[in-house]
DOPA-873629 format. One record per atom (N, C-alpha, C): x, y, z; residue in three letters. Coordinates in steps of 0.2 Angstrom, whole numbers, plus 5000, padded with zeros to 4 digits. Example, Ala and Ser with C-alpha at 12.3 -4.5 7.8 and 13.67 -1.06 7.14 Angstrom:
2
506649725039ALA506249785039ALA506649845039ALA506449895035SER506849955036SER506450005039SER
//
This chain:
334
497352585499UNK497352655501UNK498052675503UNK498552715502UNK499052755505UNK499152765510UNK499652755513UNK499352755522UNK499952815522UNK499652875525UNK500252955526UNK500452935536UNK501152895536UNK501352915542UNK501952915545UNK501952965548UNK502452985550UNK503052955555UNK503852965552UNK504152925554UNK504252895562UNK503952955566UNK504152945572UNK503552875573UNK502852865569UNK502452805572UNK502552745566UNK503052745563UNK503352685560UNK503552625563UNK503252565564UNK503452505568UNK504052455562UNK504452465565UNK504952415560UNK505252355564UNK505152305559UNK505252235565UNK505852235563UNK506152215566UNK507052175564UNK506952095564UNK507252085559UNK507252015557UNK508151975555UNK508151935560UNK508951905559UNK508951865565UNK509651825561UNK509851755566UNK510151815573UNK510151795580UNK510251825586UNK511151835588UNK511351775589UNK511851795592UNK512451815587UNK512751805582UNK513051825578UNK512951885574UNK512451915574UNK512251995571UNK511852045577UNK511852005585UNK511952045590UNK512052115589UNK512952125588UNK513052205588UNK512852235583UNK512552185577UNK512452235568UNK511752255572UNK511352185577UNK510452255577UNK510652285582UNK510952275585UNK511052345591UNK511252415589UNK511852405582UNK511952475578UNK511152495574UNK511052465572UNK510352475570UNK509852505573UNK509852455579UNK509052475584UNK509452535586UNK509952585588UNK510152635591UNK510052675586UNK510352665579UNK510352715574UNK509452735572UNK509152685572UNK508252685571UNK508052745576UNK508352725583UNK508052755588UNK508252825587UNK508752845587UNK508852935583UNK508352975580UNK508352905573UNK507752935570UNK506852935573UNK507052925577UNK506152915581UNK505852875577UNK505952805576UNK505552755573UNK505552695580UNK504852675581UNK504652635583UNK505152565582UNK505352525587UNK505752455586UNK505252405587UNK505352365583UNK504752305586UNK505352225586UNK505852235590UNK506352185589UNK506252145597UNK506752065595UNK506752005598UNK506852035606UNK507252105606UNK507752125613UNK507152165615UNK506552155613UNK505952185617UNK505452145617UNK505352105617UNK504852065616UNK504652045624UNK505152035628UNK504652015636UNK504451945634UNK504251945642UNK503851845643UNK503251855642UNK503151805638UNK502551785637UNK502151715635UNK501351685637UNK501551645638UNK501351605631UNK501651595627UNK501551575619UNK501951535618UNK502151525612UNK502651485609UNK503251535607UNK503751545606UNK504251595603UNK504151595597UNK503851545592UNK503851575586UNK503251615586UNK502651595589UNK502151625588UNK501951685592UNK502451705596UNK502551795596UNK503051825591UNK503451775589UNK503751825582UNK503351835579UNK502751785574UNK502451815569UNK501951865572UNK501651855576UNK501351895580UNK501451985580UNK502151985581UNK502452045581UNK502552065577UNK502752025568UNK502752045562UNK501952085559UNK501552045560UNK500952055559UNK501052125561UNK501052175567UNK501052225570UNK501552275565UNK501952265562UNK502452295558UNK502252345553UNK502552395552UNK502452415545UNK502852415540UNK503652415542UNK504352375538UNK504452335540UNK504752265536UNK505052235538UNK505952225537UNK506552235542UNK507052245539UNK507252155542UNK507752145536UNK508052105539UNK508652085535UNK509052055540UNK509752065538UNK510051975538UNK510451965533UNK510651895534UNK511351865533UNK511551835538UNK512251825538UNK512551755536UNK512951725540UNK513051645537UNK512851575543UNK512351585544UNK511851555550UNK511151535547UNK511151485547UNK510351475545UNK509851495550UNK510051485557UNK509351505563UNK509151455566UNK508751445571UNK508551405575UNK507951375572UNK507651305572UNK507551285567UNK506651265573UNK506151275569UNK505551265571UNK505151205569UNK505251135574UNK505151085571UNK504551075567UNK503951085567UNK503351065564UNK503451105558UNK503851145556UNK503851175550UNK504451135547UNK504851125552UNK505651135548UNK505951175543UNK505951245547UNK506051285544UNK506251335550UNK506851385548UNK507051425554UNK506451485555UNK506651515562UNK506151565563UNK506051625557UNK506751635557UNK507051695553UNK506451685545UNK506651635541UNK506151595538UNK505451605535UNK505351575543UNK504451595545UNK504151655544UNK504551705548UNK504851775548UNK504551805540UNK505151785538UNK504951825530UNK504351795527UNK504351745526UNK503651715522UNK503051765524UNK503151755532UNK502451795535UNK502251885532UNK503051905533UNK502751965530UNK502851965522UNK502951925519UNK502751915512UNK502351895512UNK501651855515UNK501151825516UNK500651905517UNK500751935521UNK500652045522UNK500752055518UNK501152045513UNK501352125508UNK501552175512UNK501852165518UNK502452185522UNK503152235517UNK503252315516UNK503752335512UNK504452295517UNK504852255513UNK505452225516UNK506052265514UNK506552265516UNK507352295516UNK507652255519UNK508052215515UNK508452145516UNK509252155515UNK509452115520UNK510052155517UNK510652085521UNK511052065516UNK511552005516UNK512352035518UNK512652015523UNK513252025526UNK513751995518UNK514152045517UNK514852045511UNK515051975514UNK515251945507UNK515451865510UNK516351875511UNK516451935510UNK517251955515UNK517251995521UNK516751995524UNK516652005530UNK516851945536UNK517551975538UNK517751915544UNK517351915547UNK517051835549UNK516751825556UNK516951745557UNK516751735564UNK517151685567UNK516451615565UNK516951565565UNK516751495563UNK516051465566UNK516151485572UNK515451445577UNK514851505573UNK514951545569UNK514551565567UNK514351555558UNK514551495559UNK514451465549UNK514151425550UNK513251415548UNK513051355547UNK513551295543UNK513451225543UNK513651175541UNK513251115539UNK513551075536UNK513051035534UNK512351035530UNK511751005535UNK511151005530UNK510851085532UNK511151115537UNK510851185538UNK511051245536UNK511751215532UNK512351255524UNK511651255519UNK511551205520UNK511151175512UNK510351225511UNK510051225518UNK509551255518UNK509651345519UNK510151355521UNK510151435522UNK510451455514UNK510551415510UNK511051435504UNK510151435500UNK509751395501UNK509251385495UNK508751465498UNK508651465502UNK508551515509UNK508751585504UNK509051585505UNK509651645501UNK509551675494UNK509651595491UNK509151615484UNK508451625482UNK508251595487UNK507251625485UNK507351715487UNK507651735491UNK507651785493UNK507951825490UNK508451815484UNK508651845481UNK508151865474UNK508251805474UNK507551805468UNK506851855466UNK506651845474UNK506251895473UNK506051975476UNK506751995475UNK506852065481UNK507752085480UNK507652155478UNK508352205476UNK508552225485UNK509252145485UNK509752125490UNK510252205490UNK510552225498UNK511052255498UNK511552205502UNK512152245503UNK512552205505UNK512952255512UNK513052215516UNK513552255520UNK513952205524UNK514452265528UNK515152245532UNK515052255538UNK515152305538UNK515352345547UNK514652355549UNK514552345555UNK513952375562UNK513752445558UNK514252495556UNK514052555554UNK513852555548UNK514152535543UNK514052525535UNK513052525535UNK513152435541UNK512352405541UNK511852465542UNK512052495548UNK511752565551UNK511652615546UNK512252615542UNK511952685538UNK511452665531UNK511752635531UNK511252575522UNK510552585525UNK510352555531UNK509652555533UNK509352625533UNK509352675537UNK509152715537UNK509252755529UNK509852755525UNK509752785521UNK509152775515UNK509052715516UNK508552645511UNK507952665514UNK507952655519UNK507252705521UNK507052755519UNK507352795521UNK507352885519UNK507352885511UNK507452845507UNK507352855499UNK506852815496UNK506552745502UNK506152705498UNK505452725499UNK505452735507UNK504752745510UNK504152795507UNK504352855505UNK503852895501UNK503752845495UNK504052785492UNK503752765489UNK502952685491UNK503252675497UNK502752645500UNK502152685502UNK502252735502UNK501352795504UNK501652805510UNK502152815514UNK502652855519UNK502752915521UNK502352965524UNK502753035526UNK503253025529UNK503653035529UNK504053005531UNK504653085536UNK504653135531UNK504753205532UNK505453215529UNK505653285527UNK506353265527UNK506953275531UNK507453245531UNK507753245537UNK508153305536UNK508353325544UNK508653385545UNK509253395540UNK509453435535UNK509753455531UNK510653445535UNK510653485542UNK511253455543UNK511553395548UNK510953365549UNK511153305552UNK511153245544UNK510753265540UNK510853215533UNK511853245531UNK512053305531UNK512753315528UNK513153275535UNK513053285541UNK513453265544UNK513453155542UNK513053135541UNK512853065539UNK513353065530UNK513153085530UNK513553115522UNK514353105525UNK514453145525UNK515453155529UNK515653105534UNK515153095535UNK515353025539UNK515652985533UNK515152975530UNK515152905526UNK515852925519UNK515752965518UNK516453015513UNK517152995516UNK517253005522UNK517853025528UNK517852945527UNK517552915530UNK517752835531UNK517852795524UNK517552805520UNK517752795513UNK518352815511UNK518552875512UNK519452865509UNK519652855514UNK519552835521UNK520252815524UNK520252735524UNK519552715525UNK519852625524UNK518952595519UNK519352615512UNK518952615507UNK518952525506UNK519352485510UNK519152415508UNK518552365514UNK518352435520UNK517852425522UNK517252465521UNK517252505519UNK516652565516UNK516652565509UNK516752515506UNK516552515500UNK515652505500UNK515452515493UNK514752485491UNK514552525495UNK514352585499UNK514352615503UNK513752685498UNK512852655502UNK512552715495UNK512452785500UNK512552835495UNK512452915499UNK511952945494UNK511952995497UNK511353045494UNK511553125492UNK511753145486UNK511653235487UNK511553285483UNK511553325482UNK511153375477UNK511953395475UNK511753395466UNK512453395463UNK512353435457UNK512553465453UNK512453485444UNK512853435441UNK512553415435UNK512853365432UNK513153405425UNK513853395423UNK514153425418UNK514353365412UNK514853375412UNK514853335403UNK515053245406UNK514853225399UNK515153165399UNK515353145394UNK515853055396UNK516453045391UNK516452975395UNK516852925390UNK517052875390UNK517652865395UNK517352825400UNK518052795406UNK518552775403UNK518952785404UNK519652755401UNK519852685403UNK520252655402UNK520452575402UNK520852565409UNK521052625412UNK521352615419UNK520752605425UNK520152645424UNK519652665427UNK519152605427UNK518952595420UNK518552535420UNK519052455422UNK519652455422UNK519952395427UNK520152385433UNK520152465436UNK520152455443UNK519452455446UNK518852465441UNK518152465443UNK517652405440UNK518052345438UNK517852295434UNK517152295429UNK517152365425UNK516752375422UNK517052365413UNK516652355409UNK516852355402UNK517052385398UNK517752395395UNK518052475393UNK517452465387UNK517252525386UNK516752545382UNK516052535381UNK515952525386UNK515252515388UNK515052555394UNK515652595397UNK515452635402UNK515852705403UNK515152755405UNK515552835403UNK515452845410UNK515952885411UNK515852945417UNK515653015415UNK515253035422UNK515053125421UNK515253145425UNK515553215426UNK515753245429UNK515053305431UNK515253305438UNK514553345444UNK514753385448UNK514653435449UNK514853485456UNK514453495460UNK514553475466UNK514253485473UNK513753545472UNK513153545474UNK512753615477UNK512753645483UNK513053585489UNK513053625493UNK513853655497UNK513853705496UNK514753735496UNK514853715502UNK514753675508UNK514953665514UNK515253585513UNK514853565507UNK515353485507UNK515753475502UNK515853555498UNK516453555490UNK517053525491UNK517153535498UNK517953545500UNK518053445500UNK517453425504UNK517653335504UNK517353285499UNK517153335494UNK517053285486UNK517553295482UNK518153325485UNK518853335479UNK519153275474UNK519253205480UNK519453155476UNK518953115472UNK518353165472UNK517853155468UNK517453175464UNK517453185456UNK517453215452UNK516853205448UNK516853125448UNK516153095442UNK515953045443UNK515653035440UNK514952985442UNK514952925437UNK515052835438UNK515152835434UNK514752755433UNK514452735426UNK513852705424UNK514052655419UNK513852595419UNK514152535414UNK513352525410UNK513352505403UNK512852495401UNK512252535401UNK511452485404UNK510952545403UNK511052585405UNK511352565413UNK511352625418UNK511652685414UNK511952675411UNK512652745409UNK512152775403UNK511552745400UNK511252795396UNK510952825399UNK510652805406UNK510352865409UNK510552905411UNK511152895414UNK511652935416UNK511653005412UNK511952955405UNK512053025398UNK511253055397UNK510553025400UNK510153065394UNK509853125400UNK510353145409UNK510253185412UNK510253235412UNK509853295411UNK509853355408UNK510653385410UNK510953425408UNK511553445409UNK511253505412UNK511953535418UNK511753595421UNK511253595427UNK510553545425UNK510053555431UNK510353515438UNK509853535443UNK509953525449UNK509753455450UNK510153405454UNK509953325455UNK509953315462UNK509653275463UNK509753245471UNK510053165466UNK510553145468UNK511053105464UNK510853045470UNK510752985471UNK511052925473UNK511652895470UNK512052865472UNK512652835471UNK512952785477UNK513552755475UNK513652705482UNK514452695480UNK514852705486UNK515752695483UNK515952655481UNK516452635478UNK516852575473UNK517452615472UNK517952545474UNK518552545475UNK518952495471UNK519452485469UNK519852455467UNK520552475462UNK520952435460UNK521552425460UNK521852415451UNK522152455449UNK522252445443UNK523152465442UNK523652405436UNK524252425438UNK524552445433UNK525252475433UNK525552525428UNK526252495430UNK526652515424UNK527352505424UNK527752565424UNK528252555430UNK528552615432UNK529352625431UNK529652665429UNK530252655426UNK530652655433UNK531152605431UNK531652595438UNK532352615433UNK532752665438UNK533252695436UNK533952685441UNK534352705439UNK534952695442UNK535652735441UNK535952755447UNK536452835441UNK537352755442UNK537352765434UNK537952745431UNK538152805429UNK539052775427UNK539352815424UNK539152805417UNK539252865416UNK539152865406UNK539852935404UNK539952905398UNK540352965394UNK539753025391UNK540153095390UNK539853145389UNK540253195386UNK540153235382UNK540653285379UNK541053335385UNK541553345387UNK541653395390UNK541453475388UNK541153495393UNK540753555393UNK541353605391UNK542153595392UNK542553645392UNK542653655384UNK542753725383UNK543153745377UNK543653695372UNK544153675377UNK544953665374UNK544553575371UNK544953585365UNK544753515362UNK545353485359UNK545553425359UNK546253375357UNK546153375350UNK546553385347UNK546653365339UNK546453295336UNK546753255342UNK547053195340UNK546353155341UNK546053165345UNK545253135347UNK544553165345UNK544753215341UNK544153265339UNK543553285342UNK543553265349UNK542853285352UNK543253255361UNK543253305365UNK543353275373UNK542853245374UNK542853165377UNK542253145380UNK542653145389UNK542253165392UNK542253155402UNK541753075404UNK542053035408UNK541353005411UNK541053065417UNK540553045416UNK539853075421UNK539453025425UNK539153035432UNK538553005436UNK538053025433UNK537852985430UNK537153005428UNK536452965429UNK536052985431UNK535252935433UNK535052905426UNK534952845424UNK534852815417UNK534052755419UNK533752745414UNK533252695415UNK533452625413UNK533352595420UNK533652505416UNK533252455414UNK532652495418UNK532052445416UNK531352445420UNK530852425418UNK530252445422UNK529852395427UNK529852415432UNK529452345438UNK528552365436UNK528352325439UNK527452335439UNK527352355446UNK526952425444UNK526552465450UNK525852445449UNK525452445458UNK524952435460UNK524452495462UNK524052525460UNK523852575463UNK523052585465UNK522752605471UNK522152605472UNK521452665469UNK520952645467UNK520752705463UNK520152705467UNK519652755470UNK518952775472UNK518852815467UNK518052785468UNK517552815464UNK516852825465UNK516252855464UNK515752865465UNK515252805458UNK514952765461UNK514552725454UNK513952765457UNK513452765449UNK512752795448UNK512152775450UNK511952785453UNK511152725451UNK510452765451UNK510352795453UNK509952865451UNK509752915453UNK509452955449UNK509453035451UNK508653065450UNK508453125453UNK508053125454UNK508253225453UNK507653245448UNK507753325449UNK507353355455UNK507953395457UNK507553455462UNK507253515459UNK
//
């Protein structure tokens, strides 16, 4: 049966190793909390007299999402299973049919050594990793804030598919979350990358990316088009400037093209950045000879030459340059 319920009586458990992702659930449980969603995390659990693992699954049981987030830490490890809690965790609410949102810390995210499993607990969070990859569409993130906004936004787009009223969210608290995530993307785009948003766009023509775009986007020159889109709503035209199209490698890029042109879309997309380079003329002012501009001409030499300072090209260095873009991933009509 469907279950219609409203965001404020949503129970979401957080699931993750503790002291090392400390501030990522704290960004989390506070951003949850705005949105009036119920927290069912480890910083609330209280004394009680059980075992620790068996109030965690206990608590899972209770859940209606399960979020969980995974860094470079296996977990504390539960002997009679040998298996970390975190582990238990997930199985349990895979053993529910628990809707999960999973989500793996970027493997260039700085974080400090005492917090890298090693050894045989490398070995087991790495297999750990892969079952869960296997079966469940992973996000990734960097920053306390990045994690914060990934979640609630994956919420907000996935939930009505689990049987979720979810409600919609206030129109300008969703622009302000929007220009958050826009602003911090052009200023330090090598940590807001991968970054997914939401907005109501028109989709216009499309065309083949060109060979600069697809290698600073390590997509395949000719197997990926961009479309150009114009914002609906005139209050965020002015901060989608250095952003023009939208853009799709492969299948994705046919559905891209088979988007009704001109109709209104609620567009998903997520940022990508990178770097492609060019050669740049380097020049230098030498003298050179040059006809003199005056009248009077010498018989004897048939033409006055004057030396001149003049800026000449000697040769070309390799330039670097950074490119932003919006990647597609789908759209839904309004």
């Amino acid at each position: 049966m469907t279950r219609r319920t409203k965001l404020s009586n949503i129970n979401f458990f957080i699931c993750s190793t503790y002291l090392d992702l400390k501030d990522y659930r704290t960004a989390v449980i506070e951003k949850l909390k705005n949105e009036a969603g119920i927290i069912n995390a480890q910083e609330f659990f209280g004394a009680r007299d059980q075992k620790p693992i068996e109030t965690c699954l206990e608590e899972v049981e209770k859940s209606d999402i399960f979020l969980m987030f995974v860094g470079w830490r296996y977990g504390s490890i539960e002997k009679d299973k040998n298996k970390s809690f975190v582990e238990l965790e997930y199985e349990k609410a895979c053993n529910l049919k628990i809707p999960k949102f999973i989500f793996f810390m970027d493997e260039n995210t700085p974080i400090s050594p005492k917090f890298i499993s090693k050894g045989s607990e490398s070995e087991l969070l790495l297999n750990f990793k892969n079952k869960i990859s296997n079966d469940n569409t992973i996000d990734f993130f960097s920053t306390k804030e990045d994690l914060s906004n990934k979640v609630v936004q994956s919420l907000l787009n996935e939930l009505p598919r689990h049987g979720f009223e979810i409600g919609e969210k206030n129109q300008t608290e969703h622009n302000e979350d929007l220009l958050f995530s826009i602003n911090r993307f052009q200023a330090l785009p090598k940590l807001y990358y991968d970054t997914e948003i939401t907005f109501r766009a028109k989709l216009k023509n499309f065309e083949r990316a060109d060979r600069k775009e697809c290698e600073a986007f390590s997509y395949s020159y000719g197997a990926t088009v961009k479309r150009k889109f114009s914002i609906i709503d005139e209050n965020l035209i002015g901060y989608f400037g250095p952003f023009q199209y939208l853009f799709a490698e492969n299948h994705v890029a046919d559905e891209l093209i088979d988007l009704e042109y001109e109709s209104d879309f609620l567009i998903k997309a997520k940022t990508i950045q990178g770097n492609y380079f060019y050669e740049e003329p380097v020049r230098e002012v030498k003298k050179v000879l040059r006809p003199n501009p005056s009248p009077v001409r010498f018989s004897f030499s048939g033409e006055n030459l004057i030396e001149v300072n003049e800026e000449v090209q000697v040769g070309t260095k390799e330039r670097k340059s950074l490119l932003l873009g919006l990647e597609f991933i789908s759209a839904s009509k309004i």
